[in-house]
C-alpha positions in Angstrom: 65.4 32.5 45.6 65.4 29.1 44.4 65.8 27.6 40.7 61.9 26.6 40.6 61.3 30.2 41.7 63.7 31.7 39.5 62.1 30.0 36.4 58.9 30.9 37.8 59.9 34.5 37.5 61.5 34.7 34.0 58.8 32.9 32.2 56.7 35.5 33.5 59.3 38.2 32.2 62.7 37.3 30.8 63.8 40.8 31.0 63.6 40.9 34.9 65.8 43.2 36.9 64.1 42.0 40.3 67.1 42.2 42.8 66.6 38.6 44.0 66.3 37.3 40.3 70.3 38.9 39.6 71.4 37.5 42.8 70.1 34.2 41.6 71.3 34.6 38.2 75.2 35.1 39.4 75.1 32.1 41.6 73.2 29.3 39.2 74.7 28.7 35.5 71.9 26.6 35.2 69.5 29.3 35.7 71.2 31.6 33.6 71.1 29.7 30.4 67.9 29.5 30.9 67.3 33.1 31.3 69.7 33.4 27.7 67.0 30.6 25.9 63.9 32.7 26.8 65.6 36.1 26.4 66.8 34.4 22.7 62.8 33.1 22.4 61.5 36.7 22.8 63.7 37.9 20.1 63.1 35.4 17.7 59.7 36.3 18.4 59.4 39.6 18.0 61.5 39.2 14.6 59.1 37.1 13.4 56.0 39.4 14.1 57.6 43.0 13.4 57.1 44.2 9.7 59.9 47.0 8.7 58.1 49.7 7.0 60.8 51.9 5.7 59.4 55.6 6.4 61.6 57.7 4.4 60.5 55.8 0.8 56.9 56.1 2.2 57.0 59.5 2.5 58.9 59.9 -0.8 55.9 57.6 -2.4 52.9 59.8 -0.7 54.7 63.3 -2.1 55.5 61.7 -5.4 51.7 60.5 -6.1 48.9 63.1 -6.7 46.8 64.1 -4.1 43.6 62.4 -5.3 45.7 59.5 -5.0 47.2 59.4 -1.8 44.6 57.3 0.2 45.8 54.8 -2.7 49.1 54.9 -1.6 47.8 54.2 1.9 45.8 51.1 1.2 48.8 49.8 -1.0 50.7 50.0 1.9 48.7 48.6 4.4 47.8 46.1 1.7 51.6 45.5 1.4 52.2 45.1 5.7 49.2 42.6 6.1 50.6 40.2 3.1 53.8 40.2 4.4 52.7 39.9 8.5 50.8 37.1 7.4 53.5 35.1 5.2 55.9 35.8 7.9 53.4 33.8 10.8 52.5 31.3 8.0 56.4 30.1 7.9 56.6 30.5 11.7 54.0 28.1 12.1 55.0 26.0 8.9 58.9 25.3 10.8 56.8 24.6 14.0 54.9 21.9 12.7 57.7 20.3 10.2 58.4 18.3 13.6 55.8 15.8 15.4 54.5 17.2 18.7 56.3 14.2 20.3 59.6 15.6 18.9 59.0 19.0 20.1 57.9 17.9 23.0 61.7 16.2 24.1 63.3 19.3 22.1 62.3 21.9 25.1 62.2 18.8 27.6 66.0 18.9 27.0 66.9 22.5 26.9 65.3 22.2 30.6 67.1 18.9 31.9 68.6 20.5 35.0 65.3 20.7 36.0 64.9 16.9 35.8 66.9 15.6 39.0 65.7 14.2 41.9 65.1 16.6 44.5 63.0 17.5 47.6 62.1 20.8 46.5 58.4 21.3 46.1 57.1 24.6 44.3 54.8 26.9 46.5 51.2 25.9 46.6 50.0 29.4 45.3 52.5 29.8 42.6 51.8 26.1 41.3 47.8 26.9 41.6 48.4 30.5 39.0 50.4 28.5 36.7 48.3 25.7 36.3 44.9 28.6 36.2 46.3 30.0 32.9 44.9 26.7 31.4 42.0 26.4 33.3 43.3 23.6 35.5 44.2 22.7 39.2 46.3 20.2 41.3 44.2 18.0 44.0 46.5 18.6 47.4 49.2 16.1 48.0 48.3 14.5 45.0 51.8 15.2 43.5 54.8 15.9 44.9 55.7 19.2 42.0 59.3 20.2 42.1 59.5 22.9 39.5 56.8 24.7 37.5 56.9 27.7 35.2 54.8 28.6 31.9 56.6 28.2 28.6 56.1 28.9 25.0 55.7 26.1 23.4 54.5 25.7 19.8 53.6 29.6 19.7 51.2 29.0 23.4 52.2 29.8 27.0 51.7 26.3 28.6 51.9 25.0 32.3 54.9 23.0 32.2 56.0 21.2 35.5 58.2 18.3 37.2 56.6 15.5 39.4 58.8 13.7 41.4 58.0 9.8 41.5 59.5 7.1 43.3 61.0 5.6 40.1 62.5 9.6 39.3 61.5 12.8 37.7 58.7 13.5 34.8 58.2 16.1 32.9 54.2 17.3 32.5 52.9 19.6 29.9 48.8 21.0 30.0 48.6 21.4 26.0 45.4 23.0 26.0 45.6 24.2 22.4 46.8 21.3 21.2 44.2 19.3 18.9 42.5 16.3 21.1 44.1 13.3 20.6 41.9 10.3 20.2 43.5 7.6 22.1 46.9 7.5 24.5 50.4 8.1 22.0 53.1 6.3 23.3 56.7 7.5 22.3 60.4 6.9 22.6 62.9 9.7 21.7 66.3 10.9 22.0 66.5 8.7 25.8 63.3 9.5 26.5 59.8 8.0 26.7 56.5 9.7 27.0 52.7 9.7 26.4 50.6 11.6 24.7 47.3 11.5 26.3 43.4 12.8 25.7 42.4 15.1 28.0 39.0 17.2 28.8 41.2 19.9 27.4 43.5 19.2 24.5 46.1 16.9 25.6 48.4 15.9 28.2 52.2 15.0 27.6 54.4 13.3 29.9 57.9 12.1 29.7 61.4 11.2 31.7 64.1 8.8 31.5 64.2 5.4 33.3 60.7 5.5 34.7 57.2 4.1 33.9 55.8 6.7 32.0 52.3 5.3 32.1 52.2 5.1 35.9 53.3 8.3 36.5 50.6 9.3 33.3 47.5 8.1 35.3 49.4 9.5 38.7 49.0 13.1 37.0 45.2 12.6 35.2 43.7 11.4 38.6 46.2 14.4 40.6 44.7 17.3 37.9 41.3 19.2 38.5 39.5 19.8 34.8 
């Protein structure tokens, strides 16, 4: 298994016990921090989404009440679990947007830089064509030459996310479907790194890398991708 296929793999489930995914894992220390980041994503996650209802002092609470009153109880509660599920999402969302999308955008950029090396490994056709499917999009053939691709969470959406390799170096790509549409290109400069922000039929499109002509390699990938 290689790294692009191992990635492949745990975005789909971070949990994974596949035999060739724990082979993988005890050969690549790249691959296994990886594996920690998305195992630490699910948690953080499902913390963030999971009310606590504490059972015993409902119980106590429905006995205590009379019985014309217990649907009361019930609404109370449910009442109770829906305020607090949705101030829980608001302050998700509320740290997820204190940062620009450009900032974010380098923030998981970096957590995957291993990715971004030169390389002449290129991702299987099919499993390139169902990543980029799960935002309605598609690759024209030998339009790109895609070393890595995986879906990620990013800003609360799974999102294509893959590597073109250009003759200048490696980019980054992100299909932000979700993402508001922007009304004219966004260029940026963060942390080492430059990227664009650009309209797309969809949402947006965000590219970025280190030492190469970001626009270049922008227009490479809008001409390359089927809307």
């Amino acid at each position: 298994m290689k790294c692009h296929e191992f990635q492949t793999a745990i975005g789909a489930d971070p949990s994974s016990t596949h035999p060739d995914v724990l082979a993988h894992l005890e050969s690549c220390s790249a691959c296994a921090a990886y594996r920690r980041q998305m195992q630490e994503m699910d948690r953080l996650i499902y913390k963030a989404l999971v009310v606590r209802v504490d059972e015993a002092a409902l119980a106590r609470a429905t006995r205590e009440r009379p019985a014309a009153h217990k649907p009361s109880v019930g609404r109370w509660q449910i009442a109770a679990s829906l305020v607090a599920s949705v101030l829980i999402a608001a302050s998700v969302w509320v740290a997820s947007t204190r940062e620009s999308l450009a900032e974010q955008l380098v923030l998981h950029t970096e957590r995957e830089s291993f990715m971004m090396v030169r390389t002449d490994d290129r991702v299987d056709r099919q499993v390139l064509d169902d990543i980029l499917a799960r935002s309605g999009v598609s690759l024209r053939a030998d339009a790109a030459d895609v070393s890595h691709a995986a879906i990620c969470l990013f800003r609360g959406k799974a999102v294509p996310h893959f590597i073109v390799q250009t003759n200048e170096g490696p980019v980054t790509v992100m299909v932000l479907a979700d993402e508001k549409p922007a009304s004219k290109k966004k260029r940026f400069a963060e942390e080492g790194y430059e990227g664009m922000i650009v309209p797309a039929p969809q949402g947006v499109l965000a590219v970025l890398g280190k030492d190469v002509s970001v626009e270049e390699a922008t227009e490479k990938v809008l001409h390359a991708l089927i809307w």
